[in-house]
N, C-alpha and C positions, 0 to 999 in steps of 0.2 A: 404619670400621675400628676395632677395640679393640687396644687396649697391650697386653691378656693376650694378642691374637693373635702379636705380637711376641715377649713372650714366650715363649710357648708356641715358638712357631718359634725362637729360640734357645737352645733348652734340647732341643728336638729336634738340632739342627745339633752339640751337646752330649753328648747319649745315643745317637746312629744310631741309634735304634731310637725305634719310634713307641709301643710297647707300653710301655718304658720311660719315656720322654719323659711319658707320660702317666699314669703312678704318678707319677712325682715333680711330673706337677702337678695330681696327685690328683682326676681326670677319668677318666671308662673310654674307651677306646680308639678306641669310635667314636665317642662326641662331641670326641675330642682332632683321629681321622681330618675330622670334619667342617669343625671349626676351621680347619685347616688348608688344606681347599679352598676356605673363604669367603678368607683368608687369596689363594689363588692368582687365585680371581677377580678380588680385589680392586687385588691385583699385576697381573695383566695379561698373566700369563706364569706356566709351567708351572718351581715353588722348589724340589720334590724329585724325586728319579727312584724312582719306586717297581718298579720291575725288577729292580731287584738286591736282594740281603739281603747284611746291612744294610743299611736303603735311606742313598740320601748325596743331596748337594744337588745340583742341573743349575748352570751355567754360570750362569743368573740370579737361582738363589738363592743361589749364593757372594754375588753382586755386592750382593744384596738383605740376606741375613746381614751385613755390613761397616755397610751405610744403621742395620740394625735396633739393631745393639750402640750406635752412634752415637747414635741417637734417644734407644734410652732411657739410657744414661747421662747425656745432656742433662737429660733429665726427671725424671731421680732427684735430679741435683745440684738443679736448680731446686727440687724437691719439699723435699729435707734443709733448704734454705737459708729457704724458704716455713714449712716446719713450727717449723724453732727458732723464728722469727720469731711465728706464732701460738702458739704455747705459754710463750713469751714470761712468760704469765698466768699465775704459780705457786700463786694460788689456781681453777684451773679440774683436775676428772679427767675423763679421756675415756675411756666405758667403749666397748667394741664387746658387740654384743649381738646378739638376734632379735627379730624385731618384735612376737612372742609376747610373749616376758618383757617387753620395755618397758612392752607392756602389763600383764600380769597378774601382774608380780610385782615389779618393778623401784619404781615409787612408793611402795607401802608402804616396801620396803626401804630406800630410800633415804633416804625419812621417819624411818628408825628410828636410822642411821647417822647422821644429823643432830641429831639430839636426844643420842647418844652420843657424837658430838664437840664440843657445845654448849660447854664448858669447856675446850677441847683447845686449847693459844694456837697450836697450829700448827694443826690441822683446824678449828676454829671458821667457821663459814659460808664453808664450800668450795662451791665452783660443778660444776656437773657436765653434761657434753656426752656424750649418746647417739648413739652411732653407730648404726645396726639395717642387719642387711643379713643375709642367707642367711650360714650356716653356714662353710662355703669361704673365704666373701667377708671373713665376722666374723676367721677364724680367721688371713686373711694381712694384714690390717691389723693385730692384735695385734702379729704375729711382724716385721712391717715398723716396729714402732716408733710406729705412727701412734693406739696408744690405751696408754693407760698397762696397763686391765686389760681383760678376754676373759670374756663372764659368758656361761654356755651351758647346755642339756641336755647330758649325759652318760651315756646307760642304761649299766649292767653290764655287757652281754655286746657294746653297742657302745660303747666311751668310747673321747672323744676322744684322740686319740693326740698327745702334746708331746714335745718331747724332753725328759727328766726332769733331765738335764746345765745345762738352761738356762731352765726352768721348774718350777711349781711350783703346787698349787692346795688352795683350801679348799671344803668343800662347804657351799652355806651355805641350800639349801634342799633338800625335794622336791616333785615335781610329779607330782600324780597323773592317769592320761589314765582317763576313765571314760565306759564305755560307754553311751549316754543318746539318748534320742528326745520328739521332742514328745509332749505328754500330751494324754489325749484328754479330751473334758467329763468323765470319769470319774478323771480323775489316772491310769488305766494308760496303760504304752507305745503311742506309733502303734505302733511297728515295736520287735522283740524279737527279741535270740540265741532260736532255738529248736529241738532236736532234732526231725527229721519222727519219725513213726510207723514204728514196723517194717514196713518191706515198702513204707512208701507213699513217694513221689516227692519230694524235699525240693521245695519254692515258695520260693525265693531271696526274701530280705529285701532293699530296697533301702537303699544303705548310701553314704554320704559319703566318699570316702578321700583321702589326702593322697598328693603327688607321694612319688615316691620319692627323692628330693633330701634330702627333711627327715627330720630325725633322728627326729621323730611316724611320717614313712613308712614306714620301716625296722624300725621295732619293734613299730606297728601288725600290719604286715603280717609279718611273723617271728610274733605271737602268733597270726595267723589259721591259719598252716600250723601250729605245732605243737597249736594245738587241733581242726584239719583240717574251718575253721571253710569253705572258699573254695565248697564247694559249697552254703550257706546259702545267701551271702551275694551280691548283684547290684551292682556295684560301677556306680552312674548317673552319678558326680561325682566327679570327681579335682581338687584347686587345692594348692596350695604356699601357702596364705595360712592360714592357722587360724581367723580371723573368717571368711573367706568360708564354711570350711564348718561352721562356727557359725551361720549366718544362714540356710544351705540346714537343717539340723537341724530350726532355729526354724520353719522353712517349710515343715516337713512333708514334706520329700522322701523323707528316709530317718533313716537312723541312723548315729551315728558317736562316735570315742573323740576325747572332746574335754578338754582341763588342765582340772583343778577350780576352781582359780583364774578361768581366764576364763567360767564359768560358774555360778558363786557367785551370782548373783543369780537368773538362771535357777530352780536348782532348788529355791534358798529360795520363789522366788513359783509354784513349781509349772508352769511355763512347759516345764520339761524335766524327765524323769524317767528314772531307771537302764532301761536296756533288757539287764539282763544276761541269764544264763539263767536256766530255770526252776529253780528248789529252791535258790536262793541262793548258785549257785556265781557269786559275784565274776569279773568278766572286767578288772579294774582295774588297771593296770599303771604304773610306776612311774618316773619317771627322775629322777637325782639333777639337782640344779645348781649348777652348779663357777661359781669365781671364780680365772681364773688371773692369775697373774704372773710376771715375769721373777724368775729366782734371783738374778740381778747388786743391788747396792743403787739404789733408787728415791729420787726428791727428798724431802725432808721431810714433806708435803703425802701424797704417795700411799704413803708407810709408815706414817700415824697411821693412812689410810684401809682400809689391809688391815689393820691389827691391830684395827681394830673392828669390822671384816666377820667377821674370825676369830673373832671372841669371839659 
């Protein structure tokens, strides 16, 4: 049984509405509907009546709403009391993150940031704690207090959404996704964006793609419909991991739009190569990354540390 089921379940019990209920906890509707029934089975007993509109609770998920408010207000106070307690350590910052950027861009940076507050009597060899977790997950540890800052992708036409009332952010890099396939004895593409011939059949490219969960998914795949790439392209592999389909890439399976950064070495040693289209049209797409924080004032420590991320 998971705590966001509870939650979830009382934020329904909240909204009467399961479409609602599930905007606000930023889920589509039937993975919110899903939850919910693992949620009943696990209970033992039938928590909502869904016969009516708006649906409402049955007789045992009133009883079970009362346990659930219970529970977690236990767990939040012990969690407040647990957290002051390790953070305690006012030379340690806690970023939340993705396990991308931990990777391919967060060291360097961080490296840089260090040597920028090398002289700083209050930032001088700050400690620093990576949190990595999807997107969702990154995005309600920030907003719970549980990392000082929020370091993410954010494309243009999808950026993350904060309240602006209460947050606040600085852009402090970009991330390029680039279309690339293994290179054959000859340094060209295994596998290539390419236009069929008039009149002839397209022969689908085999192609790597990311879940739709990741912010890589969503923009990957928005770029393949507005270049009305889907009939190319044979989608063999789907993962929510970015190394993983890095390593299928390296392995010849297909092609995919992978961060420059985590493949900087790759294309230096010729190991991967652009698989864009022919005649030079770029298929490289772009997304910035933001570094938020709270508008309210931070301890000493993590306002030297944003003012040299700013800069």
């Amino acid at each position: 049984m998971h705590i966001r089921w509870l939650e979830d379940f009382v934020c329904l019990a909240q909204a009467g509405s399961l479409a609602r209920a599930a905007e606000l906890r930023n889920v589509t509707p039937p993975a919110f509907g899903r939850r919910m029934q693992a949620l009943e089975v696990w209970a033992g007993a039938p928590l909502i009546d869904r016969s009516v509109f708006p649906v409402r609770l049955t007789h045992e998920g009133r009883q079970f709403l009362e346990a659930a408010q219970t529970a977690l207000r236990t767990l939040d106070d012990t969690r407040v009391a647990l957290r002051a307690a390790h953070r305690a350590d006012a030379s340690t910052i806690t970023i939340a993150t993705g396990k991308t950027l931990a990777r391919s861009m967060v060291p360097a940076w961080l490296a840089g940031l260090r040597d920028a507050l090398r002289d700083d009597p209050v930032g001088a060899g700050f400690r620093t704690r990576l949190s990595t977790h999807a997107t969702h997950d990154a995005l309600e540890m920030f907003t719970e207090g549980d990392a000082d800052f929020l370091l993410c992708y954010s494309p243009h036409d999808l950026p993350i959404m904060l309240d602006d009332a209460h947050y606040r952010f600085h852009a402090v890099g970009v991330e390029r996704l680039v279309c690339v396939s293994a290179a054959t004895a000859r340094g060209a593409p295994e596998f290539r964006l390419q236009k069929p011939k008039a009149g002839a059949r397209p022969v689908p490219v085999p192609m790597i793609a990311y879940a739709e969960t990741l912010t890589m998914g969503r923009m990957v795949n928005q770029e393949i419909a507005r270049r009305k790439l889907a009939s190319w392209l044979d989608v063999i592999a789907v993962s929510d991991f970015a190394e993983s389909v890095h390593e299928m890439v390296r392995q010849r399976m297909g092609l995919a739009w992978l961060p420059a950064r985590l493949i900087a070495d790759d294309l230096h040693g010729g190991r991967l190569v652009r698989a864009d289209l022919h005649g030079g049209d770029s298929a490289d797409l772009a997304l910035d990354i933001r570094l938020y924080r709270p508008r309210a004032p931070m301890r000493a420590l993590a306002e030297a540390f944003w003012q040299a991320a700013s800069k």
